[in-house]
Each structure stands twice: as structure tokens, then as C-alpha cells.
N, C-alpha and C positions, 0 to 999 in steps of 0.2 A: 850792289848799287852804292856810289858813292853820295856821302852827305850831299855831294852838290848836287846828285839827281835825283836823290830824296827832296831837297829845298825844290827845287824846281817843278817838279810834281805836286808837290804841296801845295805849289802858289798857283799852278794852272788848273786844280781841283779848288783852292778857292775862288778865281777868278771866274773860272766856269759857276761855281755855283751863286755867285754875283750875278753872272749875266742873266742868269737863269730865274732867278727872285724880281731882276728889275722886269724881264720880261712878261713874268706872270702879273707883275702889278700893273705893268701897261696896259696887261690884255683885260685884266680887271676892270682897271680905270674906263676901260672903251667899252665891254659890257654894261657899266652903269650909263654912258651915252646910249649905247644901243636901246637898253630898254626904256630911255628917257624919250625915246622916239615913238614907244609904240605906246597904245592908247593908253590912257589910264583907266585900272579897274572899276571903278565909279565909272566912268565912261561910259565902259562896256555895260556895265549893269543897268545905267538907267536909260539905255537903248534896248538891251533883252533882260529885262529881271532874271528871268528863268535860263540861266546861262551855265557852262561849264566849260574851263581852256584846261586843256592839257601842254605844257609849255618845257619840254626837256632838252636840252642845248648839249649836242655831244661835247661840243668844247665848249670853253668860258664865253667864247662871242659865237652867236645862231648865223647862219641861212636861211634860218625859216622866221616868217612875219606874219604878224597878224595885222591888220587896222580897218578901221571902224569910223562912219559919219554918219552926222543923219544933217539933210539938207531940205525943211517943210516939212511934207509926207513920206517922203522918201529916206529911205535905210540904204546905204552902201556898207557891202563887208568884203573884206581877204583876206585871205589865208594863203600863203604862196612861199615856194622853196626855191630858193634861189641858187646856182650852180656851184658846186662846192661845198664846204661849211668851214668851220673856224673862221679863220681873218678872210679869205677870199671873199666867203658867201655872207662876212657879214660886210665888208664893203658892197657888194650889189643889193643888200635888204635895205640897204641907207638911201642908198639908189631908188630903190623901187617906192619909198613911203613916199621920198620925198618927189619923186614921180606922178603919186596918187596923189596925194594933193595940190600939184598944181593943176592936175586934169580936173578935178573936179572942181577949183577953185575959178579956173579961168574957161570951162565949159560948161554948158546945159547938157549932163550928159543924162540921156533919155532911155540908154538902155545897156545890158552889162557889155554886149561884145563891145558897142561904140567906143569903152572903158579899156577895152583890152586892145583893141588897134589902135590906141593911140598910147598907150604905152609900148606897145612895137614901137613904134615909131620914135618915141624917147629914148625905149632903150636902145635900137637902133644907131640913134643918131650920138648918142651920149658916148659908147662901145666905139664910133666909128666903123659900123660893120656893113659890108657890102656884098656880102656873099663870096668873096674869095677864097679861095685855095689855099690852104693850111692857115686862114684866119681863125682866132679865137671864138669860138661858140658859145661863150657866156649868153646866158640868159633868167628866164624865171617861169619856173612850172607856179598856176595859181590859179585858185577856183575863186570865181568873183561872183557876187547875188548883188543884186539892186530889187528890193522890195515898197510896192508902193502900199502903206497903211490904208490909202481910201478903197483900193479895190481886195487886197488882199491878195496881190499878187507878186509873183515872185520870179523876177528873170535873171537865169544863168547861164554863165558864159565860162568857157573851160580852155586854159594851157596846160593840156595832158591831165590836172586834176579832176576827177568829177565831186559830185556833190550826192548826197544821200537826203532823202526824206521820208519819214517814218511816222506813216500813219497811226491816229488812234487805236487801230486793231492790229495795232506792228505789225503790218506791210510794209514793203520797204520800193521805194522808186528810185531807179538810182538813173542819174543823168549824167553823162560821161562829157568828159572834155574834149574837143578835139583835139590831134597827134601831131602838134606841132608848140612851141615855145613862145611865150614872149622874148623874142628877140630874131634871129636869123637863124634859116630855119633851111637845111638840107634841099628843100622844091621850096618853089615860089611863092609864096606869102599868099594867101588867102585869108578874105574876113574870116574872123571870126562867127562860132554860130550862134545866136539868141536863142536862149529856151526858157519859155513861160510856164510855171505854176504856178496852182491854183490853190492858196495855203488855207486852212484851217486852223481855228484855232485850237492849241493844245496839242497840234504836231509838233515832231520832233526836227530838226534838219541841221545837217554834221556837214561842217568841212575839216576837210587835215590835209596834211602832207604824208610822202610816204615813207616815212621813219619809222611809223607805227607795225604795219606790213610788215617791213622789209626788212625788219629785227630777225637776225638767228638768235636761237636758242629751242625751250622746250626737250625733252627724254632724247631726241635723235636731231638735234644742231640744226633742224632746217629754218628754213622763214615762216614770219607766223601767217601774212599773204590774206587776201581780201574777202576770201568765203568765209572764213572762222571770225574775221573784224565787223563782216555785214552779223553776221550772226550774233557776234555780240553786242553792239549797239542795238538790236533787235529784242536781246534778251534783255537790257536795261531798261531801254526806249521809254517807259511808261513809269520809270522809276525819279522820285526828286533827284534833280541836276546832282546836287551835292554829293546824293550815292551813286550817283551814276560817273561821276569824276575821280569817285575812291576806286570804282570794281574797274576802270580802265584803268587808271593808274595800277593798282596792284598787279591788275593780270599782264600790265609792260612787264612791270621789274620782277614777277615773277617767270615770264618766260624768257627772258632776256637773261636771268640768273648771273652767271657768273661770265657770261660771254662778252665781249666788249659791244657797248655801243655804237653802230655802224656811223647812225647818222642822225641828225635833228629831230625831235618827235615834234608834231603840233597836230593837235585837235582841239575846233571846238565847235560846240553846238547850242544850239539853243529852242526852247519850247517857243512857238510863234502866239505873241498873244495881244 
């Protein structure tokens, strides 16, 4: 190799590791937007005291969102995985908050599906998406609850995520999403479905995404997958939030070990009280 291709080398390993530092700062810089979006902790606490978020961002910027309102008696919460993650899936989470709060802000919305077709319809219209033939399929899986404090009741509404609830004697009910997206959807758009429960206080009830799941690792590389997660929310369920947010957190990064993180993790849950 001659000096000059030595010199030249040099300078496109510096230059590369230039671009490579500004980019990490960008993506920094837009992470502290990101999370300036979602609710603040105080927020969330003094709408569920008894609270626990699990919040791990495979990359620097999430796909996955959480937010949180309370409008009178009424509790609105999400938790919702947006297509992608890094930069794609965190431009549709920015999308989507700021979606959920005009809905709510400029609607009486009286019940959780009514919350999710109408975010179709945002994200629909926002995407430009029409159901065509090699159009892009962005969208947002997300389990949505509107809780009313007078009755103590609890309505949810599901895009593929569902929702857990975890009786005082750790039963577990679990209410599944329907199989289709907030956004444009393979068949014909259908409402969404309403599903009421009837909360007590000092139950448990979890929403997440599924990053948690759909982690490999563990002795033999597989996924850690929904029967072993119902199970362990089950075995915490009746434990203070705070240890109940260690022993899930530990038992990710212990199964997870050394294997790369696939995708966004988010849960979270709260005692109803």
C-alpha cells in the first residue's frame, strides 16, 4: 500500500467515524423528544399509585408508546407497538400520541373501540393509505382501556394486543385484541370490538407489547412466548409493584442473556384502586 492509500484510508475511517458520532447524537437528541412526548412519571403515578412500566428501546428511539389521561371520572391508557422500531417506528409513535390526543381532546369518546376507529381513520388518512397493491402497511398494534372510577368499570378495545387482568386469588382473564391493525388492514375494516370489565379493587391488569414474548434466548435460543409471561405475571401479581417490576425486569435480561434484542419491550400495569 502506498502512503497515498494509506492517507486515504485514514481519512475515510475518520470521516466515517464522524458521521457515525453525529448520527448517534441526532438519534440521542430525538430520543429526548421522544420521551418528552410520553407522559410524565408523576403523571402516571398520580392516576395509578400502584404502578409498574417496564420501558426497553431496542434502539436509541422506541416504536413502542405508552400514554395516559384522565378526563373527570374517566382513565384513558395505551400501550401500543408501532410498525418497525428505531427511527421508522419512532416516527409513527409521534404519530400516534399525537393522534390520541386530538381524539380525545376534540371527542366525547365514550368507549375504547370508538378511540381505536378513529385513530384508523387518522392513521389512515395521515399514511394516505387506501388499500392498494404493494402500498405500504404501516400501522399500530395497541391495547387501549377507558376506565370509568364511578362504576368501576373497565372497557377494552384491542389492535392484535390484548390485555390481562389478575384477580385477587391470581386468576388471570385475559381479553384478546381483535386481528387486525390500527391502520389498513389486508380485509375490510371492521369496528372494532368493546369489551367491559368489572374491576375490583386491588386487582392486577397488564398491558405490553410484544417484545417481551418474542425475546429469544433461555438454555435452547427459543422465544420466551405468552404461557410462561401469563404465568409469570401470575406468580408476581399479588406482589408490591416495585418488586413486581424487578423480577420482570430481571427475568428479560436474564433470558435474553447474551442474545441480541429483537425488538421494543413495554409493559405496564397497574393495581386498580
Amino acid at each position: 500500500m502506498t502512503n497515498k492509500e494509506e492517507n486515504n484510508g485514514g481519512a475515510e475511517r475518520i470521516a466515517y467515524e464522524k458521521q457515525r458520532k453525529e448520527l448517534n447524537q441526532s438519534l440521542k437528541y430525538a430520543s429526548y423528544i421522544q420521551r418528552a412526548l410520553l407522559p410524565d412519571k408523576t403523571i402516571i403515578d398520580r392516576y395509578f399509585p400502584e404502578n409498574l412500566l417496564i420501558y426497553i428501546p431496542r434502539d436509541i428511539v422506541s416504536g413502542d408508546f405508552y400514554w395516559a389521561l384522565r378526563k373527570k371520572n374517566r382513565y384513558y391508557l395505551a400501550v401500543a407497538d408501532c410498525t418497525g422500531h428505531g427511527v421508522p417506528g419512532a416516527f409513527m409513535s409521534i404519530l400516534g400520541i399525537s393522534f390520541l390526543n386530538q381524539i380525545t381532546d376534540r371527542h366525547d369518546c365514550t368507549s375504547a373501540a370508538m378511540v381505536l376507529n378513529l385513530m384508523r381513520e387518522y392513521v389512515m388518512k395521515a399514511l394516505q393509505q387506501t388499500g392498494r397493491e404493494h402500498e405500504q402497511k404501516d400501522g399500530i398494534d395497541m391495547a387501549f382501556c377507558l376506565i370509568d372510577t364511578d362504576t368501576n368499570q373497565l372497557q377494552f378495545a384491542g389492535a392484535f394486543n390484548p390485555l390481562y387482568v389478575i384477580r385477587k386469588d391470581a386468576s388471570l382473564t385475559e381479553v384478546g385484541g381483535d386481528k387486525m391493525p390500527i391502520g389498513v388492514a389486508p380485509d375490510e375494516e371492521r369496528s372494532f370490538t368493546n369489551h367491559r370489565i368489572q374491576l375490583e379493587k386491588g386487582e392486577m391488569v397488564y398491558l405490553f407489547s410484544d417484545g417481551f414474548v418474542d425475546q429469544f434466548g433461555g438454555p435452547e435460543g427459543k422465544k420466551f412466548k405468552y404461557a410462561p409471561f401469563r404465568k409469570l405475571l401470575q406468580s408476581v401479581s399479588q406482589k408490591p409493584v416495585k418488586e413486581q417490576s424487578d423480577i420482570l425486569k430481571t427475568t428479560f435480561l436474564k433470558w435474553k442473556d447474551n442474545y441480541a434484542q429483537l425488538d421494543d419491550v413495554l409493559v405496564f400495569g397497574f393495581r386498580y384502586s
